[in-house]
SERO-4910 file (N, C-alpha, C, O; in steps of 0.05 Angstrom, whole numbers):
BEGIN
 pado doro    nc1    nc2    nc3   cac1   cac2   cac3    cc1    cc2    cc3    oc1    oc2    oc3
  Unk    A   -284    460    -81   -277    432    -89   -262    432   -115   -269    447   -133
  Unk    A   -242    416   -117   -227    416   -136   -240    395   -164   -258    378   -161
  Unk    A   -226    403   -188   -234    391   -208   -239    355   -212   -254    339   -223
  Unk    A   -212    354   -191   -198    331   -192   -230    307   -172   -241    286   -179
  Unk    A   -231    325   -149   -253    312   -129   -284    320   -148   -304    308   -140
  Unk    A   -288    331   -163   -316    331   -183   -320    309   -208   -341    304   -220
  Unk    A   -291    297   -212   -294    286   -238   -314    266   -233   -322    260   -211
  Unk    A   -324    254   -260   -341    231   -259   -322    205   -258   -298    203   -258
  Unk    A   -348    182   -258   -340    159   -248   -339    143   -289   -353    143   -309
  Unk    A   -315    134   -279   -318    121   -309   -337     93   -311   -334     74   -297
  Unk    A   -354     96   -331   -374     72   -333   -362     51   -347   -362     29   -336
  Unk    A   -350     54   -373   -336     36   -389   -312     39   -390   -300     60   -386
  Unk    A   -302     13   -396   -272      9   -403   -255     24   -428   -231     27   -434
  Unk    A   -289     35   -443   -266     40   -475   -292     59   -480   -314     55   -470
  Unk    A   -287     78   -497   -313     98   -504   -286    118   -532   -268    111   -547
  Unk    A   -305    149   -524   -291    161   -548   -288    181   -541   -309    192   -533
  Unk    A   -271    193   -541   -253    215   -526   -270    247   -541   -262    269   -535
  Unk    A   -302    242   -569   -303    267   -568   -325    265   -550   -343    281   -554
  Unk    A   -330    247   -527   -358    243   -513   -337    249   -483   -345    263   -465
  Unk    A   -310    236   -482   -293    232   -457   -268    241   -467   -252    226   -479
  Unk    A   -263    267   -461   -234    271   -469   -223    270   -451   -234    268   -429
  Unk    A   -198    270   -456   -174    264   -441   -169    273   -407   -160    259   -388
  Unk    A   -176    295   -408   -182    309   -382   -199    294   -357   -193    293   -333
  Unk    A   -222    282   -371   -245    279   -359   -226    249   -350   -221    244   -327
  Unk    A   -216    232   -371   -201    206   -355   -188    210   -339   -192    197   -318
  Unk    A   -165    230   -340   -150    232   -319   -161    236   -288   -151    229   -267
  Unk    A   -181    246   -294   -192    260   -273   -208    244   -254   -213    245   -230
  Unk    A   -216    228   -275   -231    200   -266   -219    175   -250   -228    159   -233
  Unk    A   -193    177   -261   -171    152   -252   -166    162   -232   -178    147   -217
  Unk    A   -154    180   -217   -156    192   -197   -175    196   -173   -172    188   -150
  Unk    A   -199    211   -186   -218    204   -169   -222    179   -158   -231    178   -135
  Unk    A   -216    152   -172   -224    125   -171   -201    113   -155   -202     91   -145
  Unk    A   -187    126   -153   -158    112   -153   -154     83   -165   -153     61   -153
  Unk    A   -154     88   -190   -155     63   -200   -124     56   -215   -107     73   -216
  Unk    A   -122     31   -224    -99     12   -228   -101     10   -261   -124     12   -271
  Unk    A    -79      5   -277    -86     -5   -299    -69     22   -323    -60     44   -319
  Unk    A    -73      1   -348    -64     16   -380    -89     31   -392   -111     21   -399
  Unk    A    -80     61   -391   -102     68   -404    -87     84   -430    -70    101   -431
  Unk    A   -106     68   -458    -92     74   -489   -110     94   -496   -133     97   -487
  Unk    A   -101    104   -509   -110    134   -532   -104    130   -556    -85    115   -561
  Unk    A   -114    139   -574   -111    133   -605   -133    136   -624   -155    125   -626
  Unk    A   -115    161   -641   -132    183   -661   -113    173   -677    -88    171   -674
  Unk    A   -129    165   -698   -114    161   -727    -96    143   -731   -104    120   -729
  Unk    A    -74    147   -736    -48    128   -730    -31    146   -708     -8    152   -712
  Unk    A    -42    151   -690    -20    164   -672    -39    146   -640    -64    145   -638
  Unk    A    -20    137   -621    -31    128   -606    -12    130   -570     11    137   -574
  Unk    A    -15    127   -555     -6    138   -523    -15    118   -506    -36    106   -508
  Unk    A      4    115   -486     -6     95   -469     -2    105   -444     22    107   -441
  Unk    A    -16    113   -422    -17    116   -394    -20    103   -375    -41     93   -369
  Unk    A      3    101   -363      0     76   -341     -6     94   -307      5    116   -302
  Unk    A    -20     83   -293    -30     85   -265    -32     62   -243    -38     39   -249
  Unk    A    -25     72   -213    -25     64   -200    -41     63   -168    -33     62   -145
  Unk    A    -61     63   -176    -83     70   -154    -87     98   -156    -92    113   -137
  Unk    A    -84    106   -178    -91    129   -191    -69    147   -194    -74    170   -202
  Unk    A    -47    141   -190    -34    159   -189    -13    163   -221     -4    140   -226
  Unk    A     -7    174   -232     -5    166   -265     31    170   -255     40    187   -240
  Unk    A     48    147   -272     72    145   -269     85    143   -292    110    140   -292
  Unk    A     75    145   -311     97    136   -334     73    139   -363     49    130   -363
  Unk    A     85    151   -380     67    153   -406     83    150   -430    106    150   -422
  Unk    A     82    148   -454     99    139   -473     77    141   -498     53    138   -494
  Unk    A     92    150   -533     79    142   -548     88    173   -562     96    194   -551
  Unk    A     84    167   -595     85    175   -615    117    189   -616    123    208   -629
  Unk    A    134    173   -598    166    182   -602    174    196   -568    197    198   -557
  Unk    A    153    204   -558    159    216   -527    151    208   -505    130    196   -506
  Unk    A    164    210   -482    146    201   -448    152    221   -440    161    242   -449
  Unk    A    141    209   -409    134    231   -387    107    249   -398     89    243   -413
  Unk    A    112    267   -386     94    291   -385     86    296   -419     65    296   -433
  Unk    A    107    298   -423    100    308   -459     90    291   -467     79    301   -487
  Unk    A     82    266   -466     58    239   -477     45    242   -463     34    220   -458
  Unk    A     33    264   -444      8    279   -439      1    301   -446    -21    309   -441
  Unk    A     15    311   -458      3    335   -464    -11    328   -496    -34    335   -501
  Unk    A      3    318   -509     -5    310   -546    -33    311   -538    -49    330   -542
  Unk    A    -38    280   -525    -56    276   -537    -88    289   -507   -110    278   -505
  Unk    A    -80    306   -496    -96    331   -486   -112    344   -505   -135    338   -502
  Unk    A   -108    361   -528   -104    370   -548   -129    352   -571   -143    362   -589
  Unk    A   -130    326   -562   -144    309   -580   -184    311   -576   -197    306   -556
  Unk    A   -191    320   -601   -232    322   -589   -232    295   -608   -255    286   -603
  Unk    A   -223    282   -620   -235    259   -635   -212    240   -625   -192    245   -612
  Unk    A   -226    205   -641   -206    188   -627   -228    167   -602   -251    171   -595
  Unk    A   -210    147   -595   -220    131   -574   -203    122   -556   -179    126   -559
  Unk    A   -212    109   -539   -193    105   -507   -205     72   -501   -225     61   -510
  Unk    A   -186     61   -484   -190     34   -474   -174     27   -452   -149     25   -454
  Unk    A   -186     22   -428   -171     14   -403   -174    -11   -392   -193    -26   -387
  Unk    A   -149    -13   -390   -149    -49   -378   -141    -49   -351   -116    -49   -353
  Unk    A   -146    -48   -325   -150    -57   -302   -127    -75   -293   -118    -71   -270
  Unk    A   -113    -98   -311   -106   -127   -311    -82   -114   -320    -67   -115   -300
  Unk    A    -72   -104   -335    -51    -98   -353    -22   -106   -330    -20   -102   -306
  Unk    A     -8   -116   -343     14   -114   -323     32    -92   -329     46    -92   -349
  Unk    A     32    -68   -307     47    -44   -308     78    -48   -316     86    -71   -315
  Unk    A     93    -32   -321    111    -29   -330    142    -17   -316    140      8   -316
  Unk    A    164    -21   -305    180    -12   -294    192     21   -294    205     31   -276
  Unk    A    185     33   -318    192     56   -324    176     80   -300    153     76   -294
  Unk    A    189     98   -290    181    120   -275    185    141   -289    208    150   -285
  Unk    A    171    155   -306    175    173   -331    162    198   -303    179    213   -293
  Unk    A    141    200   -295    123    220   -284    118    220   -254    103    202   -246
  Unk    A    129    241   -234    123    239   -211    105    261   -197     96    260   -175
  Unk    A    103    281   -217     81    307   -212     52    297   -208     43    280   -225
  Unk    A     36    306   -186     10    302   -176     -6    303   -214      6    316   -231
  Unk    A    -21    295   -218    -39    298   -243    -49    332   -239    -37    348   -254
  Unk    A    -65    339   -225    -59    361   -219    -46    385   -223    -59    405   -229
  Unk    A    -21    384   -221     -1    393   -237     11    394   -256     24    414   -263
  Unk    A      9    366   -271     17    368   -296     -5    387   -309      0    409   -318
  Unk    A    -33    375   -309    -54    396   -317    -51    427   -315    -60    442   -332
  Unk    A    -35    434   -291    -33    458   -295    -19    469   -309    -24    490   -320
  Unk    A      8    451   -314     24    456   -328     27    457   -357     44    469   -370
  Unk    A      4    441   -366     -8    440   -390    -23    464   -404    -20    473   -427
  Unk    A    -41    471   -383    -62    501   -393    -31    526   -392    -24    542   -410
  Unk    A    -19    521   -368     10    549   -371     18    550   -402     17    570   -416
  Unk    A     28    517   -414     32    530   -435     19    528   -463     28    524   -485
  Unk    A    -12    534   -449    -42    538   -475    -43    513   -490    -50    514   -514
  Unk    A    -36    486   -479    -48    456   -490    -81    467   -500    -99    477   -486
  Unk    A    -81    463   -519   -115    459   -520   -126    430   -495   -111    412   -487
  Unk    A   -155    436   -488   -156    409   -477   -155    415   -443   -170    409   -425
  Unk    A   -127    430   -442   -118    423   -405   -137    445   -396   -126    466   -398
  Unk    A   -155    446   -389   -175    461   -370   -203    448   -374   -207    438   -397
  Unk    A   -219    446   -361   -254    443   -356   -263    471   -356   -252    487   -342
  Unk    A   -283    478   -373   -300    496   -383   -286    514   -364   -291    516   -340
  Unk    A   -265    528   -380   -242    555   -364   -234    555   -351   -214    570   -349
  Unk    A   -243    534   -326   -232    538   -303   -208    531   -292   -202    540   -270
  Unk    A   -187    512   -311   -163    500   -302   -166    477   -281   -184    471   -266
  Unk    A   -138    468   -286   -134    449   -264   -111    466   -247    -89    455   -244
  Unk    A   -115    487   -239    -93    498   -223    -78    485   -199    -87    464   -189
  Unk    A    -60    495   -192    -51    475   -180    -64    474   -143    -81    489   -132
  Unk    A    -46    446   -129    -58    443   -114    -57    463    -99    -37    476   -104
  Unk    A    -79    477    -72    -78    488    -62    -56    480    -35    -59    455    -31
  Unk    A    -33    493    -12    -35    477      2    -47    473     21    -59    492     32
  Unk    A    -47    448     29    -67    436     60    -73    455     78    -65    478     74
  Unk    A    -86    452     98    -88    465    119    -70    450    134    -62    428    128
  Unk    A    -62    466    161    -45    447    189    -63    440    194    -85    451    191
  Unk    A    -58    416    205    -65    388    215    -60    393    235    -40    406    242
  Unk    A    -89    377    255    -83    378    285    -69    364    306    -80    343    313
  Unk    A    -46    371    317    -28    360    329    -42    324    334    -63    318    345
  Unk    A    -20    305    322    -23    276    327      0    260    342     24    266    341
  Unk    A    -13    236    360     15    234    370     34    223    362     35    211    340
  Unk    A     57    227    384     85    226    374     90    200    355     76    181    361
  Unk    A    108    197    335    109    168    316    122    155    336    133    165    356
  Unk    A    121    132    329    129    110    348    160    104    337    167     97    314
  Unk    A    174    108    357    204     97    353    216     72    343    214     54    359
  Unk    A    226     68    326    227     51    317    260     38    318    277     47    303
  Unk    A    265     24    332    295      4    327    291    -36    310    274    -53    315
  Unk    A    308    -35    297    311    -53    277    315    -79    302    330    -73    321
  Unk    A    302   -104    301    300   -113    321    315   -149    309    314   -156    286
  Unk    A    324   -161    324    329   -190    311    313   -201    308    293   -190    316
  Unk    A    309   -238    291    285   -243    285    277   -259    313    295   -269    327
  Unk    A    255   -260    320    240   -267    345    231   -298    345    209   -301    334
  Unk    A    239   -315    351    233   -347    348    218   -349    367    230   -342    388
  Unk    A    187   -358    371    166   -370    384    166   -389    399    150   -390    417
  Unk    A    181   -404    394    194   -430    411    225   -434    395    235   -422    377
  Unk    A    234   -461    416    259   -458    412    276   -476    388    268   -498    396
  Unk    A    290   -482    371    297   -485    351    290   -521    346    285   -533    325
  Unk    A    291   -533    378    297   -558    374    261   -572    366    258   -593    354
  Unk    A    233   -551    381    212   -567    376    201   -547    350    176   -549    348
  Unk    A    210   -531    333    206   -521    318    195   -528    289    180   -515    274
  Unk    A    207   -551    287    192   -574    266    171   -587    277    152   -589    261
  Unk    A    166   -598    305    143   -609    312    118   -590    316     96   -599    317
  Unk    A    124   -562    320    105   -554    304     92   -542    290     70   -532    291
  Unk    A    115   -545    266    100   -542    233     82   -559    233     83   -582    242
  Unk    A     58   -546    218     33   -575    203     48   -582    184     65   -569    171
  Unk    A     40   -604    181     43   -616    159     32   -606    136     12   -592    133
  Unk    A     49   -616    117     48   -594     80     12   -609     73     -4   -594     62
  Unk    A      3   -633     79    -31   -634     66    -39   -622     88    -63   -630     89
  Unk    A    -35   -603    114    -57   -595    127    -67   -565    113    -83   -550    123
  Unk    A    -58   -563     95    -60   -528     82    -56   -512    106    -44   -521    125
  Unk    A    -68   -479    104    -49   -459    108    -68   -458    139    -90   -469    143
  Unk    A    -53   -445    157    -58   -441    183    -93   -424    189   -104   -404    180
  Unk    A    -98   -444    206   -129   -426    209   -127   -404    218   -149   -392    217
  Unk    A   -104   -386    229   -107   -369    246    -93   -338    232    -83   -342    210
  Unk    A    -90   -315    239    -81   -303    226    -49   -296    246    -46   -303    269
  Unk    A    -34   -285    233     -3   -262    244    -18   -261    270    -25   -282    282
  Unk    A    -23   -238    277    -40   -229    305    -63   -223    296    -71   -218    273
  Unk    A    -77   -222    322   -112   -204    316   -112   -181    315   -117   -170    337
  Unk    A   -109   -167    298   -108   -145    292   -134   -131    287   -151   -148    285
  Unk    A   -147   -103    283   -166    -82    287   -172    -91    250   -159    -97    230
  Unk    A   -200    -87    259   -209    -92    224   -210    -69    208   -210    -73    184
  Unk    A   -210    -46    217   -204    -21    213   -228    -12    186   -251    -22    185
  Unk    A   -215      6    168   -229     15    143   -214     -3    112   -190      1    106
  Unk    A   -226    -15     99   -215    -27     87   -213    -11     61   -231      2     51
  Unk    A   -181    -12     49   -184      9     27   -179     -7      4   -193     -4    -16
  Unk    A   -157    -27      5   -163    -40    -22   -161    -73    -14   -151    -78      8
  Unk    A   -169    -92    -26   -180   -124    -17   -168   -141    -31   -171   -140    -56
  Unk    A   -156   -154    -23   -154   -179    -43   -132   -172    -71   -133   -181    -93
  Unk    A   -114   -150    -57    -89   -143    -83    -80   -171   -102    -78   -156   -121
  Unk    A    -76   -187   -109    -70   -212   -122    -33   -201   -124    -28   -180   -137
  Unk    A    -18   -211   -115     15   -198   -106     20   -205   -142     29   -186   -155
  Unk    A     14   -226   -157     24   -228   -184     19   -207   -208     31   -205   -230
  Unk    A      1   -195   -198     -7   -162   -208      7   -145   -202     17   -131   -219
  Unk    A     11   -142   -176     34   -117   -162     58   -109   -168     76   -124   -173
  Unk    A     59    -83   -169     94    -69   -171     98    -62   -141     93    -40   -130
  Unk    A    104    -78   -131    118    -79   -102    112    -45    -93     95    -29    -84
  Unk    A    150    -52   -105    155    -18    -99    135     10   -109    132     31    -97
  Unk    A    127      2   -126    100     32   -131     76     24   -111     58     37   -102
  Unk    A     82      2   -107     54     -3    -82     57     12    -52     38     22    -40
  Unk    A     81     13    -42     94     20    -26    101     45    -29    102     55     -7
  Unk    A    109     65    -51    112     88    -54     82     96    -50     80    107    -28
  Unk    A     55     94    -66     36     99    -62     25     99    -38      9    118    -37
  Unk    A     25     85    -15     22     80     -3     28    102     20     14    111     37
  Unk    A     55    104     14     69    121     31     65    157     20     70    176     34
  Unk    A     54    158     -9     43    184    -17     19    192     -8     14    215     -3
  Unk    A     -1    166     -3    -22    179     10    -24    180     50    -43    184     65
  Unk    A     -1    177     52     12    179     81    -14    156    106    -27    164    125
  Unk    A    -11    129     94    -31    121     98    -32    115    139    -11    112    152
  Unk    A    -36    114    140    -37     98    169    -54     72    181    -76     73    190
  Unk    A    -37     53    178    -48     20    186    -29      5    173     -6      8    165
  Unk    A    -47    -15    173    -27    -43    156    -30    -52    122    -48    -48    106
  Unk    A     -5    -68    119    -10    -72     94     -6   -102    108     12   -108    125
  Unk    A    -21   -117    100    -31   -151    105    -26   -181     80    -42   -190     64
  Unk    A    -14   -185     83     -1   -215     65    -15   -230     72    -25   -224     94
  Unk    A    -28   -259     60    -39   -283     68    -31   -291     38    -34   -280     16
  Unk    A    -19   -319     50     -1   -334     30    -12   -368     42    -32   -371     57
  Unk    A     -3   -380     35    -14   -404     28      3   -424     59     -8   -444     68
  Unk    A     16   -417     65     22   -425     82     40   -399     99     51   -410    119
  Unk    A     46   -372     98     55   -353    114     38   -328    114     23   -320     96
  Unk    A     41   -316    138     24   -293    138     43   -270    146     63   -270    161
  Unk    A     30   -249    132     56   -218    137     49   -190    140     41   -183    118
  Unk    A     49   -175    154     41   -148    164     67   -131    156     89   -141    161
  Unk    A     63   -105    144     84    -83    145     55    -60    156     33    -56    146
  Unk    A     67    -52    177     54    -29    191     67     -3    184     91      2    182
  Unk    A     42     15    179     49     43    173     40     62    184     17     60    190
  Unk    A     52     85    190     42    112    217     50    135    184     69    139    168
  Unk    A     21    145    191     28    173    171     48    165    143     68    179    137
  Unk    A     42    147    132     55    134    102     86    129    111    102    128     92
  Unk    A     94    127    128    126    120    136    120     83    153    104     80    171
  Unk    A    137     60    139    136     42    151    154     40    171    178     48    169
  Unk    A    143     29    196    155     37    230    161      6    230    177     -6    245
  Unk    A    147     -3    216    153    -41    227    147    -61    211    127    -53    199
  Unk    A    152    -83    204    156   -112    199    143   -136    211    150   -139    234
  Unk    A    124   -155    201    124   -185    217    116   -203    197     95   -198    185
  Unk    A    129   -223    192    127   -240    177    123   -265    200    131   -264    223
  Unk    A    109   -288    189    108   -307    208    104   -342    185     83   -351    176
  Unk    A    128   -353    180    134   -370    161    121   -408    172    120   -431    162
  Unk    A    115   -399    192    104   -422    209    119   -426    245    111   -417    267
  Unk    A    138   -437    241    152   -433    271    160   -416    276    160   -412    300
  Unk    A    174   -394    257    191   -371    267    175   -345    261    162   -340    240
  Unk    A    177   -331    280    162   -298    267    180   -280    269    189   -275    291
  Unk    A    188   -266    245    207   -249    239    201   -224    240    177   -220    235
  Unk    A    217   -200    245    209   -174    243    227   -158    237    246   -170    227
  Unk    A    231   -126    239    248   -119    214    252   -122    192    234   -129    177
  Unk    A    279   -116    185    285   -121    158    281   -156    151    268   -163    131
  Unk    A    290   -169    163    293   -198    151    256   -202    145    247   -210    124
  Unk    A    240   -196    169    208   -194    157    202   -184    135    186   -194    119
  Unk    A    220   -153    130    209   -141     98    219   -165     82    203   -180     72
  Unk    A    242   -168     80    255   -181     59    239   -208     57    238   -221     35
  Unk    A    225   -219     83    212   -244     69    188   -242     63    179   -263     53
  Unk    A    171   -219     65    145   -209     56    150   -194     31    129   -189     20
  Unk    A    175   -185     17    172   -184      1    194   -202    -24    203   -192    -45
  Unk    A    197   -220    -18    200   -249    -38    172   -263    -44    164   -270    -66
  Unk    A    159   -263    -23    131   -274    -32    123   -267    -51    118   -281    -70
  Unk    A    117   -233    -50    108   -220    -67    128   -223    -97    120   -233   -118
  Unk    A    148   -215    -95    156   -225   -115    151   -248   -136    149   -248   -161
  Unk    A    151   -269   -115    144   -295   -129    111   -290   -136    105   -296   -159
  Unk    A     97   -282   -124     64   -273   -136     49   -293   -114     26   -299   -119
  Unk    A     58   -302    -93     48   -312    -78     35   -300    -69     40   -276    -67
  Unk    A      5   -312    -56    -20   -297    -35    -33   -276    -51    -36   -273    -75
  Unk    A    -39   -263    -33    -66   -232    -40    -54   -226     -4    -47   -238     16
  Unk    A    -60   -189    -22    -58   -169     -1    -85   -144      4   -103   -135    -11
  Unk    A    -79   -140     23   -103   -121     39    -85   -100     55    -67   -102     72
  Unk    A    -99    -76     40    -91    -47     52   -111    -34     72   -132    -24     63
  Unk    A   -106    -32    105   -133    -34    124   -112     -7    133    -88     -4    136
  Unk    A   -139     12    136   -134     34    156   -139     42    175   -163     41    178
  Unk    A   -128     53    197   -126     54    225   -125     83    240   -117    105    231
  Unk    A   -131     80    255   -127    115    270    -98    115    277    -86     94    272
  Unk    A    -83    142    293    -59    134    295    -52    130    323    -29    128    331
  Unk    A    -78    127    340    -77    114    363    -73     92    366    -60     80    384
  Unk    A    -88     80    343    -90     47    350    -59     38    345    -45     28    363
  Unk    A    -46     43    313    -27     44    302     -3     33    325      9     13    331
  Unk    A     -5     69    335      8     71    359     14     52    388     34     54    401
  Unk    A    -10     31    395    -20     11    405     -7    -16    406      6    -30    421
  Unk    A    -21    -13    373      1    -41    358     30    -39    366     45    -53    379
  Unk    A     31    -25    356     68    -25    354     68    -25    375     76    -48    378
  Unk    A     63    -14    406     81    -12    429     62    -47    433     76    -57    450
  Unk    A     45    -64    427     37    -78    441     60   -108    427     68   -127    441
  Unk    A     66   -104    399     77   -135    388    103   -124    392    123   -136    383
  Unk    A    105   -103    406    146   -103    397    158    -87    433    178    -76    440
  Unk    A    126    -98    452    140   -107    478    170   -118    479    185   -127    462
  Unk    A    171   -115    504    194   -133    515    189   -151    527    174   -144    545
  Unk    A    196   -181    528    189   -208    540    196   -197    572    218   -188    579
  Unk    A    174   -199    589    181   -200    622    198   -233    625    222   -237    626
  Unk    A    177   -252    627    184   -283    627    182   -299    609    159   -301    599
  Unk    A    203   -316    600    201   -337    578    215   -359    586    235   -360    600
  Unk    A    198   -381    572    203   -410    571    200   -412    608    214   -429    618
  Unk    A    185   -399    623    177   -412    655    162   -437    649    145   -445    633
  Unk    A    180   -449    673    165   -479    673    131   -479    691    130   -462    710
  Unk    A    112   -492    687     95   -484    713     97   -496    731     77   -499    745
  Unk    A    122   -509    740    122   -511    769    153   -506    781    165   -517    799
  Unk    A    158   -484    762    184   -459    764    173   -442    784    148   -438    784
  Unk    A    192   -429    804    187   -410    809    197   -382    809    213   -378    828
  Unk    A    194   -362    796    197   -341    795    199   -313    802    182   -306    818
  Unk    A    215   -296    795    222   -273    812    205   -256    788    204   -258    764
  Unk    A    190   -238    810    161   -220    796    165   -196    809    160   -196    833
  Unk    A    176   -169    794    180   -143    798    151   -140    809    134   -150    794
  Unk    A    139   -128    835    124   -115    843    116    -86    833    132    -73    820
  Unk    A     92    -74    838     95    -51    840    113    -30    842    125    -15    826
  Unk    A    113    -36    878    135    -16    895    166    -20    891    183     -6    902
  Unk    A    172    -46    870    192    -40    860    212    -69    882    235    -77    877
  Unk    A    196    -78    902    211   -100    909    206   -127    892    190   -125    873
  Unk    A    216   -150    896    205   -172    883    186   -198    895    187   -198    919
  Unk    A    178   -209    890    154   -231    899    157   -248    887    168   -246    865
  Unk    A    148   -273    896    150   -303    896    129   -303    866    119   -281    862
  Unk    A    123   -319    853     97   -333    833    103   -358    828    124   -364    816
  Unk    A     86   -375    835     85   -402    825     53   -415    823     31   -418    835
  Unk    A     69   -420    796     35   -435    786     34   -469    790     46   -489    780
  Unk    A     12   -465    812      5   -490    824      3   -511    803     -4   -507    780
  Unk    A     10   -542    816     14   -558    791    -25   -565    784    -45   -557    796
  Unk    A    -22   -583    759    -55   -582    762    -59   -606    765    -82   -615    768
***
């Protein structure tokens, strides 16, 4: 077991780095996969580390970033630390090496600090193969899909005092829930989505907004698909990303990251991105219905 999967769980927000050094945080944020500014500061010299569900992206302080505003203050047995959860992260991408690695890279070149009692943080081992899963689901960029037709499309929007729709996008699998209730006005979109796609997640990422609801589906951390649903129209593809992510932009709703096997995954997608057999039949239309054997048959739904 690696260093990284042993660390402890951090109890407090702020303590003192000669009880919690630097190592032991990192190791902790990670383990936790947790979010948020975590500060350092011995003396007048101070560092700031920013993370993203643990994954550390960007560091800065005493004149340097990246990696090298981890290594300083490695090095540090006195001093105190303080992490804020809330912090609103920062645009800069200074650091894209696993933590892991930088650690290793730290003891290579004799940081005081970068190792746990001798042992290092060497680097990752790699994986084992993985047992054959099935094939990803094909994916073509699709137009947006209108539910009904343009002209009763306002009759049925609710009305703006009925608040937001009782119902959800589709019924979808409740799966394993990994993170709840994201608040989108907190979020870095795009590092949400890189993360996401680093831990090669498989399922959905879920929008509920105040009056729209929005799914981006993911197979093995690659997104295969889109659905946004704005009230009359439900969109998919690109025009779905793009309106699932303006919401977010604007800080509209809370999001939910649910995980899935890659059967079900697999399921979904072949089940919402069917092909229409019959649309808009009247019920007392009658219709031509591909058989089995490949001839056609009468259907008509009796009037009531």
């Amino acid at each position: 077991m690696s260093s990284i999967e042993q660390a402890p769980r951090l109890v407090d927000y702020k303590g003192s780095l000669d009880s919690t050094p630097l190592l032991s945080l990192l190791q902790s944020m990670q383990a936790q996969r947790a979010t948020g500014t975590l500060q350092v500061r011995n003396g007048g010299e101070a560092f700031s580390l920013f993370f993203l569900f643990g994954h550390l992206f960007h560091a800065f302080g005493n004149g340097s970033q990246g990696e090298e505003a981890v290594f300083e203050p490695l090095a540090w047995r006195q001093g105190d630390y303080t992490f804020d959860p809330k912090s609103k992260l920062p645009t800069e991408e200074t650091i894209t090496a696993p933590t892991a690695d930088i650690l290793a890279e730290a003891k290579r070149r004799g940081v005081p600090g970068a190792s746990d009692n001798g042992s290092g943080a060497a680097a990752r081992p790699a994986p084992a193969a993985a047992p054959a899963s099935p094939a990803v689901p094909q994916v073509s960029e699709r137009p947006v899909v209108s539910q009904q037709q343009a002209a009763s499309a306002a009759q049925a929007q609710p009305p703006a005092d009925e608040g937001p729709p009782a119902t959800e996008l589709y019924p979808l699998p409740v799966g394993k829930l990994v993170y709840e209730s994201l608040k989108t006005a907190f979020v870095d979109f795009p590092k949400l989505l890189r993360s996401l796609s680093s831990d090669r997640l498989t399922g959905y990422l879920r929008l509920t907004g105040a009056a729209s609801r929005g799914m981006i589906l993911f197979y093995q951390g690659s997104l295969i698909e889109s659905f946004y649903d704005g009230g009359a129209v439900v969109s998919t593809g690109r025009t779905a990303f793009s309106l699932f992510k303006n919401d977010v932009d604007r800080g509209e709703g809370s999001m939910d990251v649910i995980e899935l096997s890659a059967e079900v995954v697999t399921a979904i997608y072949q089940l919402l991105t069917a092909p229409t057999i019959l649309q808009s039949c009247s019920a007392t239309a009658r219709c031509w219905v591909p058989s089995p054997a490949g001839s056609r048959s009468w259907c008509r739904t009796p009037r009531s």
